[in-house]
TORKE-158505 format. One record per residue (C-alpha): residue number from 1; z, x, y. Coordinates in steps of 0.1 Angstrom, whole numbers, plus 2048, in hexadecimal, padded with zeros to 3 digits. Each point is the difference from the previous one (the first is absolute). Layout:
+-----+-----+-----+-----+
!   i !   z !   x !   y !
+-----+-----+-----+-----+
! NUM !   Z !   X !   Y !
...
+-----+-----+-----+-----+
***
This chain:
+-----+-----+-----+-----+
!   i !   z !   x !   y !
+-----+-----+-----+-----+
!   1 ! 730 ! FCE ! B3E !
!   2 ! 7ED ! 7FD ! 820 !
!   3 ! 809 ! 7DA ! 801 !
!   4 ! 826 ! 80A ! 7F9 !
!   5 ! 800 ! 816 ! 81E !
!   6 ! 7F6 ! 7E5 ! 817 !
!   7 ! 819 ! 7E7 ! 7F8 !
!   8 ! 81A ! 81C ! 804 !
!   9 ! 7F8 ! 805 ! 827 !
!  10 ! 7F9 ! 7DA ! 801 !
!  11 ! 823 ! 7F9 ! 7F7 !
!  12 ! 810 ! 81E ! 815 !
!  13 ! 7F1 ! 7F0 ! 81B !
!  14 ! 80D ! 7DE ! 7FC !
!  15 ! 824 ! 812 ! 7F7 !
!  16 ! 7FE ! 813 ! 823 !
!  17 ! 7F2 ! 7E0 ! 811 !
!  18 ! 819 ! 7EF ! 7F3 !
!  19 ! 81B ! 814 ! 807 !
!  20 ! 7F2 ! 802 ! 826 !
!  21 ! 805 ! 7E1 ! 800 !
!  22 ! 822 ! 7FF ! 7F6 !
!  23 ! 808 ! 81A ! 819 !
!  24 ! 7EF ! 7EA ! 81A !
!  25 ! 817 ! 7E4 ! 7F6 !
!  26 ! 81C ! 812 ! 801 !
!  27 ! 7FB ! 80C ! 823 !
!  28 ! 7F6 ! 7E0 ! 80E !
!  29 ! 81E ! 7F0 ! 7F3 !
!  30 ! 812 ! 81B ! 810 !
!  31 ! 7F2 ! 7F9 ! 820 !
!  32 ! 801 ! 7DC ! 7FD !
!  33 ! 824 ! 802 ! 7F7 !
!  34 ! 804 ! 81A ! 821 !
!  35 ! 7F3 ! 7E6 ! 819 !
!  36 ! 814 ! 7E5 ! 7EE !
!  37 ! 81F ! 813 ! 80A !
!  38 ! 7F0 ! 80C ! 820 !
!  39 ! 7FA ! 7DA ! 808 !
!  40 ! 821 ! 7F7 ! 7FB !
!  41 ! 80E ! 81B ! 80E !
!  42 ! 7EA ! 7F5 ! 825 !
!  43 ! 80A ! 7DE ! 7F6 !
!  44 ! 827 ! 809 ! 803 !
!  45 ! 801 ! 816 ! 819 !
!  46 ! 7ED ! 7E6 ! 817 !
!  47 ! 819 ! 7E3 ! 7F6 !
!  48 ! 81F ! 818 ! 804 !
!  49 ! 7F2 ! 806 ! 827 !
!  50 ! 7FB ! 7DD ! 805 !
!  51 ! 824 ! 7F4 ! 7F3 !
!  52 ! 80F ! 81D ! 813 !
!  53 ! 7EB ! 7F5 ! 820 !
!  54 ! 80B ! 7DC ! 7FB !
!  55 ! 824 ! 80B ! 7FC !
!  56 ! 7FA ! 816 ! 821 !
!  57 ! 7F5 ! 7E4 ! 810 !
!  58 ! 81D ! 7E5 ! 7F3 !
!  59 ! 81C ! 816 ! 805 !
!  60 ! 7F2 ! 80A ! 825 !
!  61 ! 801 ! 7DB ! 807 !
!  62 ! 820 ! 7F7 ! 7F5 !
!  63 ! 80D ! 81E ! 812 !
!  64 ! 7F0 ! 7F4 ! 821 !
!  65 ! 810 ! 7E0 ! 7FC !
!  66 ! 821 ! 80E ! 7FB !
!  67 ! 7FF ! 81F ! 816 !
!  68 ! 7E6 ! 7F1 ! 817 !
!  69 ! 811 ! 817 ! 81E !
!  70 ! 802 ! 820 ! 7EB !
!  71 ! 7DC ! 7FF ! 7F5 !
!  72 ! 7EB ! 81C ! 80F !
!  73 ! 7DE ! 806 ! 7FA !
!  74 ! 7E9 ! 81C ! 80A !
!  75 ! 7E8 ! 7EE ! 816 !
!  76 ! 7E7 ! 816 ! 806 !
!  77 ! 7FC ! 7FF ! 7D7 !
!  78 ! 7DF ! 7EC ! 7F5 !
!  79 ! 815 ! 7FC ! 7E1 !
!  80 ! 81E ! 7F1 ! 817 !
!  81 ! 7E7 ! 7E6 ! 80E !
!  82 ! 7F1 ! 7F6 ! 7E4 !
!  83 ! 824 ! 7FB ! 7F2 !
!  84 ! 80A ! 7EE ! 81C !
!  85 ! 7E3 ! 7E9 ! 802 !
!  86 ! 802 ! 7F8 ! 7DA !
!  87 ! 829 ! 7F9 ! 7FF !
!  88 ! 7F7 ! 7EC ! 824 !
!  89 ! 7E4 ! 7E9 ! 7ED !
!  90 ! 816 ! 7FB ! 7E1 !
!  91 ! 81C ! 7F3 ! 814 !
!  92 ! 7ED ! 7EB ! 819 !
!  93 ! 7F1 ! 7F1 ! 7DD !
!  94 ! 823 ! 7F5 ! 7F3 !
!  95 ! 80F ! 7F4 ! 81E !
!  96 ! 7FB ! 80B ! 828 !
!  97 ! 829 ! 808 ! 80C !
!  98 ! 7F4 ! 7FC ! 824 !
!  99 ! 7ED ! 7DE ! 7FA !
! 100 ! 824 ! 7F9 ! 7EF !
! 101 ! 812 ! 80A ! 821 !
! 102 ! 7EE ! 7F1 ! 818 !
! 103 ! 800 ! 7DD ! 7E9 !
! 104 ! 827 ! 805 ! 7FF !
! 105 ! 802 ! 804 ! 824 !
! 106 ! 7EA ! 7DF ! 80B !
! 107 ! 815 ! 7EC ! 7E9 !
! 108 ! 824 ! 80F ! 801 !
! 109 ! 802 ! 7E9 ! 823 !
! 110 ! 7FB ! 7E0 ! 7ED !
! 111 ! 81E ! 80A ! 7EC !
! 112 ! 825 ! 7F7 ! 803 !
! 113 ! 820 ! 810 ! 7F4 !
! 114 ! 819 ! 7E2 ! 7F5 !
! 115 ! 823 ! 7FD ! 7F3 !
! 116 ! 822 ! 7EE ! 801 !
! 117 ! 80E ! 820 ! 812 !
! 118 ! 7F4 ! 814 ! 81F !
! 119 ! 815 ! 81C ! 7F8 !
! 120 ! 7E9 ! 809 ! 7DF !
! 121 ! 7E0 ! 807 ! 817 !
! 122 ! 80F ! 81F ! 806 !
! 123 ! 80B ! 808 ! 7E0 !
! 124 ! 7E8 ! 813 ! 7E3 !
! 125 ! 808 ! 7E4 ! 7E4 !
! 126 ! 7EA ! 7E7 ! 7F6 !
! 127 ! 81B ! 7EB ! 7F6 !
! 128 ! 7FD ! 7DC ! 812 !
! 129 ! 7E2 ! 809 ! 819 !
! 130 ! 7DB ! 7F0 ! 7F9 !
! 131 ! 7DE ! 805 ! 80F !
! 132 ! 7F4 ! 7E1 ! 814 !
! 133 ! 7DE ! 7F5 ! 806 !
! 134 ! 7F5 ! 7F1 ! 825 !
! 135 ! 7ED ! 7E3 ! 7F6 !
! 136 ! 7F3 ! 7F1 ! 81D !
! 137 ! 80A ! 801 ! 828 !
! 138 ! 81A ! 7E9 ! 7FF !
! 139 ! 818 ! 819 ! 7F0 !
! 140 ! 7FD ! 7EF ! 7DA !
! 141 ! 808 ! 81B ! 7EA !
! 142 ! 800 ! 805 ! 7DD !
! 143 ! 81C ! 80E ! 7ED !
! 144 ! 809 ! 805 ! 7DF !
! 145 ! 81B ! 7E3 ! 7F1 !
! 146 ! 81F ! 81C ! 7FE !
! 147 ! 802 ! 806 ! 828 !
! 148 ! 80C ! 7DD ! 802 !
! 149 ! 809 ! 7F6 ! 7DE !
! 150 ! 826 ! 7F4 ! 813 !
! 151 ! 7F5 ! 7EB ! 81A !
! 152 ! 822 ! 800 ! 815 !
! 153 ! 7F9 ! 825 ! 808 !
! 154 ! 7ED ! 811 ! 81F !
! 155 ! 7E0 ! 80A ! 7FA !
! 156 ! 7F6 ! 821 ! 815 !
! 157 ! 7DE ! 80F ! 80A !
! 158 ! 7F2 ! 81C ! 80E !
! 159 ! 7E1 ! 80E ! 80E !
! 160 ! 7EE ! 81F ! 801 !
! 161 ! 7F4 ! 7F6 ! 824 !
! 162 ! 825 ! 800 ! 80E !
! 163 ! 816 ! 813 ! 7E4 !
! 164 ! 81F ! 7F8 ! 818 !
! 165 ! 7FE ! 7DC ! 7FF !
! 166 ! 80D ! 7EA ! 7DF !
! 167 ! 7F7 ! 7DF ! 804 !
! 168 ! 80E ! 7DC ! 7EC !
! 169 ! 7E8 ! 7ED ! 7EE !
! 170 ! 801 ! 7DD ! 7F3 !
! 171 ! 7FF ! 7F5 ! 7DF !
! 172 ! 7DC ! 7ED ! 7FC !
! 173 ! 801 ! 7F6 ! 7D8 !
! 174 ! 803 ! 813 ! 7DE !
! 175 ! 7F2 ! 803 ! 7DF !
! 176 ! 819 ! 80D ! 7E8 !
! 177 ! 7E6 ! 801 ! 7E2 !
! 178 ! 7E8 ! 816 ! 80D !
! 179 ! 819 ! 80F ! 815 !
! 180 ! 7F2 ! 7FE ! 823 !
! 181 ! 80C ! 7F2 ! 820 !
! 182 ! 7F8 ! 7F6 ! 827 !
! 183 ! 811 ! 806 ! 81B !
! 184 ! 7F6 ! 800 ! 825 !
! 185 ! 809 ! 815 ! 81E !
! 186 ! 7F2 ! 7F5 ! 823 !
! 187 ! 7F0 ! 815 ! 81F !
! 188 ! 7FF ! 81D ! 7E6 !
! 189 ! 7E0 ! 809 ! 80A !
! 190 ! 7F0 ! 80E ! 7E3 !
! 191 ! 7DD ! 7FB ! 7EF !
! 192 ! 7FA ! 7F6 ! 7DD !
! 193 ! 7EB ! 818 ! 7EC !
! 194 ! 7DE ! 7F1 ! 7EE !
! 195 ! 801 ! 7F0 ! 7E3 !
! 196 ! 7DE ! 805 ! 7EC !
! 197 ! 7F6 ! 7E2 ! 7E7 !
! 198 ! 814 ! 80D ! 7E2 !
! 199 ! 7E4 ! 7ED ! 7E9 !
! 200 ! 7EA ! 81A ! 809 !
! 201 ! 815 ! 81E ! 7F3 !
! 202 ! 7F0 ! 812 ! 7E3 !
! 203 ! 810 ! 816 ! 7E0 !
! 204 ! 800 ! 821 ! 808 !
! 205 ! 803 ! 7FF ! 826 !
! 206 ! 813 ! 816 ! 812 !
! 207 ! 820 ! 7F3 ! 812 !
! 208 ! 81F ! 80D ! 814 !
! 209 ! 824 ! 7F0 ! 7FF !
! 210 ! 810 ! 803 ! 821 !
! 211 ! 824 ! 7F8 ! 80A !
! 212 ! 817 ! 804 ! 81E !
! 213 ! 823 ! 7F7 ! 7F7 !
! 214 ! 814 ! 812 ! 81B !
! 215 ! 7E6 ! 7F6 ! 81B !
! 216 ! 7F4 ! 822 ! 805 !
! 217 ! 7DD ! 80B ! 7FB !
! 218 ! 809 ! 825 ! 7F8 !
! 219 ! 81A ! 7F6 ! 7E5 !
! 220 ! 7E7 ! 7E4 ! 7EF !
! 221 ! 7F6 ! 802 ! 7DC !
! 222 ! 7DF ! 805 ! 7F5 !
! 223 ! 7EE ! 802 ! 7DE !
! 224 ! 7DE ! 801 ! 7F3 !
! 225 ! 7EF ! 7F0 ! 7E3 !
! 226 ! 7E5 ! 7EB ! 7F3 !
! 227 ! 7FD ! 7DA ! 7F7 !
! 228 ! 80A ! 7FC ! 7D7 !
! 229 ! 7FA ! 7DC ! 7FE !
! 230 ! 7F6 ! 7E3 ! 81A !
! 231 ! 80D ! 7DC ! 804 !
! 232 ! 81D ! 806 ! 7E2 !
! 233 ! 80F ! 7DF ! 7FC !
! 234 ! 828 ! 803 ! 802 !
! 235 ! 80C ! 7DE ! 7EF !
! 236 ! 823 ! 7F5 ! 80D !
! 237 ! 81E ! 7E2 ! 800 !
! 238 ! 806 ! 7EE ! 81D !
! 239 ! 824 ! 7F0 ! 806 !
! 240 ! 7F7 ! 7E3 ! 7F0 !
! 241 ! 7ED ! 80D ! 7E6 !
! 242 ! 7DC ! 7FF ! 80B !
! 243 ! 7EC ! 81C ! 7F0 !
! 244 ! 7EB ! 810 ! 820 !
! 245 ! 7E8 ! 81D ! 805 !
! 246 ! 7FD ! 81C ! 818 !
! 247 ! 7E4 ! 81A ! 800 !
! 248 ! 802 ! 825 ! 804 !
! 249 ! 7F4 ! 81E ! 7FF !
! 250 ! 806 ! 81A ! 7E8 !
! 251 ! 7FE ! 827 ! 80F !
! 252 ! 80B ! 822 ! 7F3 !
! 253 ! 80C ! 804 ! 825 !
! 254 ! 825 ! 806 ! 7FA !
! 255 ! 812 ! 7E5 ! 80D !
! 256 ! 826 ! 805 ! 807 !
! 257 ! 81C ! 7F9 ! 81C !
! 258 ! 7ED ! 811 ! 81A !
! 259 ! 7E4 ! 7EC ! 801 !
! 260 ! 80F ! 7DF ! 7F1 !
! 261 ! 7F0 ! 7E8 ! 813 !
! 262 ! 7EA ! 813 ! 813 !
! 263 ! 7D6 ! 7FD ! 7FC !
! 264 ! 7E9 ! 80A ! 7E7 !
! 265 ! 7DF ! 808 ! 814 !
! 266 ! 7E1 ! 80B ! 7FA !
! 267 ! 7EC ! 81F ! 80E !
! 268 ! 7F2 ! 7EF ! 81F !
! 269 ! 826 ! 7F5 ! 808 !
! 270 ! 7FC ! 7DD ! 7F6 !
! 271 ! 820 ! 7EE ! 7EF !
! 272 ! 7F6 ! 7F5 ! 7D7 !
! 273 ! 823 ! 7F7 ! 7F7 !
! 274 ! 829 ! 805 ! 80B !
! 275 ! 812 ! 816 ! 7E8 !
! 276 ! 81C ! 7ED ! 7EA !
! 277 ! 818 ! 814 ! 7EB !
! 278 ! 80C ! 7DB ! 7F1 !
! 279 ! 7DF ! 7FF ! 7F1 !
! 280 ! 7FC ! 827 ! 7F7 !
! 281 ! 81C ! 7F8 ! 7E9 !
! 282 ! 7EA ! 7EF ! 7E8 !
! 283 ! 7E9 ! 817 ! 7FD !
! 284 ! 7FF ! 822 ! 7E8 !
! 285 ! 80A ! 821 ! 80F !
! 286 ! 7EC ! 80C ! 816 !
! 287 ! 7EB ! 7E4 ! 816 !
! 288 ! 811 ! 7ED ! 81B !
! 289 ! 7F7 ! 7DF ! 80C !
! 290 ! 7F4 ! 7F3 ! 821 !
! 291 ! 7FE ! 7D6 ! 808 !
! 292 ! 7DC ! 7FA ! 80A !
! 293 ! 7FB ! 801 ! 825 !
! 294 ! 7EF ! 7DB ! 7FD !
! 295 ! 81C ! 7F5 ! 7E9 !
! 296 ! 81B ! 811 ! 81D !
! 297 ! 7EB ! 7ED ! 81C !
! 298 ! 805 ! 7E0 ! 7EE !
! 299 ! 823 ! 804 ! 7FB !
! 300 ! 804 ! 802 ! 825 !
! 301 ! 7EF ! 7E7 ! 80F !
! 302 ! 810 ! 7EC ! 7E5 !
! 303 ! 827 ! 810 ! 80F !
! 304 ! 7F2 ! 7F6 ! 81F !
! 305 ! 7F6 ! 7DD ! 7FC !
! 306 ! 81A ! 7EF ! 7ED !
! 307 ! 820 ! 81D ! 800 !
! 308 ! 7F8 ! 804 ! 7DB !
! 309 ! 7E8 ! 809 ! 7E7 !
! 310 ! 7F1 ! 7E4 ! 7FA !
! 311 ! 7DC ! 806 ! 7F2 !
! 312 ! 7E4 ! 7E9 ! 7F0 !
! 313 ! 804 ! 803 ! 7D9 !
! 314 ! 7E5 ! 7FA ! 7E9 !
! 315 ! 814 ! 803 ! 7E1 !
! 316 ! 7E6 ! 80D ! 7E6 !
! 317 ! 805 ! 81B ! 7EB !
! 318 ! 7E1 ! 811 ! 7EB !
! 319 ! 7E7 ! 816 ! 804 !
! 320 ! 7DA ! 7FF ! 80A !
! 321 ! 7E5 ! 7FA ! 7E1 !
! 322 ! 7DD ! 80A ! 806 !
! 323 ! 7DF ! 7F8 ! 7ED !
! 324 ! 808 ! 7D5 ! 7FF !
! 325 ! 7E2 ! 7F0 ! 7FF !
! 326 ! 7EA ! 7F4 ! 81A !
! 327 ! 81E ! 80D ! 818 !
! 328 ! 808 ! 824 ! 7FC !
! 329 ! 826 ! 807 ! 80C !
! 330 ! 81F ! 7ED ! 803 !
! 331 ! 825 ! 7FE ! 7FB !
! 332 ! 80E ! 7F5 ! 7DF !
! 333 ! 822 ! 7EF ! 803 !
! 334 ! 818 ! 80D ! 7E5 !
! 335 ! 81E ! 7F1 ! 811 !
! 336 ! 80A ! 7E6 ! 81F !
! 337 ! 81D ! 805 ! 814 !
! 338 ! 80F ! 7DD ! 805 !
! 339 ! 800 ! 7ED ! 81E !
! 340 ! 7E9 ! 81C ! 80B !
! 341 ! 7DE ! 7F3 ! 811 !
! 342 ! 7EC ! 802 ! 7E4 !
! 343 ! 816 ! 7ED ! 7E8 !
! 344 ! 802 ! 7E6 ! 819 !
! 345 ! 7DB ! 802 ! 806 !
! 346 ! 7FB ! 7F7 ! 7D8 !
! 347 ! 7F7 ! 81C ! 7F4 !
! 348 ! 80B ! 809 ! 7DC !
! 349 ! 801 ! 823 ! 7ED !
! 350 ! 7DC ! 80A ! 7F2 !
! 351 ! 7F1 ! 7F4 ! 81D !
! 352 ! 7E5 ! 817 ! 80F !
! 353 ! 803 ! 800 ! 827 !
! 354 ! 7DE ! 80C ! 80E !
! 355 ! 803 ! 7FD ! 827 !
! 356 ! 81B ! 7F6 ! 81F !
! 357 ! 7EA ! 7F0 ! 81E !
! 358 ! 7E2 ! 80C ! 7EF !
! 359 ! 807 ! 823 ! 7FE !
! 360 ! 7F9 ! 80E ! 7D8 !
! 361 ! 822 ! 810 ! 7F1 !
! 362 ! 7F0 ! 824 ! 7FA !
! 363 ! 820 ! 80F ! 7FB !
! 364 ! 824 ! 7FE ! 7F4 !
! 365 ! 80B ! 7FB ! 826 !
! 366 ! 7EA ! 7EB ! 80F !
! 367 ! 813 ! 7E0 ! 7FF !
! 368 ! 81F ! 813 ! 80E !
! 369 ! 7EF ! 812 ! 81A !
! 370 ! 7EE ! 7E1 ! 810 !
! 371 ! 824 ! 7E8 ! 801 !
! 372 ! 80C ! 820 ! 816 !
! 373 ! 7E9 ! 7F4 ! 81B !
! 374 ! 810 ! 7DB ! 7FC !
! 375 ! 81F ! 7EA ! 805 !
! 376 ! 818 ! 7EF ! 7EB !
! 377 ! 7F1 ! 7DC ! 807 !
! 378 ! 7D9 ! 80C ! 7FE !
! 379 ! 7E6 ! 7EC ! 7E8 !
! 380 ! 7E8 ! 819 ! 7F1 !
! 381 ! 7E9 ! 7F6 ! 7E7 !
! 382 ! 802 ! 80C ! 7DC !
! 383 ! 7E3 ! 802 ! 7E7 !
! 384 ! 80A ! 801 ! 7D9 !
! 385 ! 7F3 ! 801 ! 7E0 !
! 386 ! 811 ! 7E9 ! 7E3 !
! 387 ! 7F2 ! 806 ! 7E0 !
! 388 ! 7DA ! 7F3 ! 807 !
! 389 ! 803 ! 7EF ! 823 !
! 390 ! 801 ! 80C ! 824 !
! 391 ! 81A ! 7EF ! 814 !
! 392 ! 805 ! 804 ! 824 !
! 393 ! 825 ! 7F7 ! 80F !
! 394 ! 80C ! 802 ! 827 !
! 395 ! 820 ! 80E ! 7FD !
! 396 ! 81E ! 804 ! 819 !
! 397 ! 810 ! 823 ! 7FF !
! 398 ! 824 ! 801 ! 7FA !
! 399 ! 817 ! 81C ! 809 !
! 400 ! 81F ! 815 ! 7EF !
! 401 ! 81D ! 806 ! 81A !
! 402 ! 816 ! 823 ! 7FB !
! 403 ! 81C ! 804 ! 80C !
+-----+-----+-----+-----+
***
């Protein structure tokens, strides 16, 4: 009886620690579940201030961009400052405007308007006016191909310098295939900009397009952008059917009538390449094309020397291999133009060219950007792989003449 007794309590204790328990579940589920949703209530709230700050923030830029004279701020507010320095740090982080001015107004001298009619300097129409470039101090300057695509007309140029003075260039030489052209105006006084090594331009850069086609500073044309692509080879027909390169650079710069054949330069105001709507038309909506400034250089001294383009040719077409063995990098030759040099010099598709006067082919453009530095006549020595044996050739560097 006794012993019945006991088990009794024993098991109305376990039922009541049990229970207890239960209860203690319960609650603690309860009030894991309450900071759960107390969590994620912190959690929301602290994203919704952040999107609304960034939003505060955005829209107060944009509206400083557009309304840049409207925009007043409290200034003895230490939220004002602080809102001021951030929107001040983010747009000196994308692109500094005043760096951009004072870039334009260094180089807007070496610019030319140009056209077959004085009367549309004054006009607002971009029809038949082009940005020139001032290549050197002689008074070279380059255009683009339409301001003197009819040769029997006038060619007209004008001058931020002296806006009430048009002066008469000559006709130097032209390249209708990559749609640039020479001309020359003497005692015009005016510097040439610098032109920066455009080998050394990286992806990614930043870079402004400048043009002047009325010949006055305050109605140039200026965009901003960054470099898409560097040393783009733009494969074209010569009159009589040669197949020739020129490289360029792609930008997301918008390139259009008012800065046709102006510059593309860099921050520090150095020239990486002349702006060319003929080759812009190639390319997919949305980046422009500018003709390197080495590749623009070349072309000139070339107007200069002989009247006409007439530029050393290699004549390979390919693309560079790396990993060969024992050797590392070189050019494989999918194609030979004929007649070119290197069909001339012997060499035959599937050959492997490792080096021109001892300097290793490292890249696709090696071979075209030493011949800039050379003549039509020059011997330069070419070093080639054919199947297992290394041949070395001196060969003489023929030319491609557009007219």
């Amino acid at each position: 009886m006794e012993e019945n007794k006991n088990r009794d309590k024993e098991n109305s204790v376990e039922q009541d620690v049990l229970k207890e328990q239960t209860r203690t579940g319960e609650i603690k589920y309860r009030q894991d579940q309450r900071s759960r949703i107390r969590g994620g209530v912190l959690q929301f709230i602290s994203l919704s201030v952040l999107v609304v700050l960034i939003s505060f923030l955005t829209a107060t830029f944009v509206a400083r961009r557009i309304h840049s004279d409207a925009f007043v701020i409290d200034d003895n507010s230490d939220f004002a400052q602080v809102l001021r320095k951030s929107l001040d740090n983010f747009e000196s982080s994308f692109y500094d405007r005043t760096k951009i001015r004072e870039v334009y107004a260094d180089l807007s001298t070496s610019l030319v308007g140009v056209t077959n009619n004085p009367e549309l300097f004054y006009e607002d129409a971009y029809d038949n006016v082009y940005t020139g470039v001032v290549m050197n101090v002689q008074g070279y300057i380059l255009v683009p191909y339409g301001a003197v695509e009819n040769a029997e007309e006038m060619i007209y140029v004008r001058t931020d310098r002296d806006n009430d003075r048009i002066y008469q260039a000559e006709l130097i030489g032209r390249d209708a295939t990559i749609g640039v052209a020479l001309i020359r105006v003497e005692n015009i006084g005016l510097r040439p900009p610098n032109f920066s090594d455009s080998t050394t331009v990286r992806t990614a850069q930043s870079v402004i397009a400048m043009g002047n086609p009325f010949g006055e500073s305050e109605r140039g044309t200026v965009t901003f952008g960054v470099i898409s692509t560097v040393n783009k080879a733009f494969h074209t027909t010569t009159y009589d059917e040669r197949e020739v390169k020129v490289y360029a650079i792609e930008t997301d710069a918008i390139l259009n009538h008012g800065n046709n054949g102006g510059v593309l330069v860099n921050m520090e105001g150095e020239v990486v390449g002349i702006n060319s709507l003929r080759l812009t038309e190639g390319l997919q909506s949305g980046l422009g094309a500018a003709i390197t400034s080495n590749e623009a250089r070349s072309i000139t001294r070339s107007f200069i020397n002989t009247g006409e383009e007439l530029l050393p040719f290699i004549g390979v077409f390919g693309d560079v291999i790396t990993d060969i063995p024992e050797i590392g990098t070189g050019f494989y030759v999918q194609r030979i133009a004929p007649e070119g040099t290197a069909d001339r010099a012997g060499l035959r598709p599937t050959d492997i060219i490792l080096s021109i006067d001892g300097n290793p082919i490292e890249t696709a453009t090696t071979l075209d950007e030493y011949i800039k530095n050379k003549k039509v006549g020059d011997i330069v020595k070419i070093r080639y792989q054919r199947v297992n044996e290394i041949i070395e050739v001196d060969a003489t560097l023929y030319g491609t003449a557009v007219d």
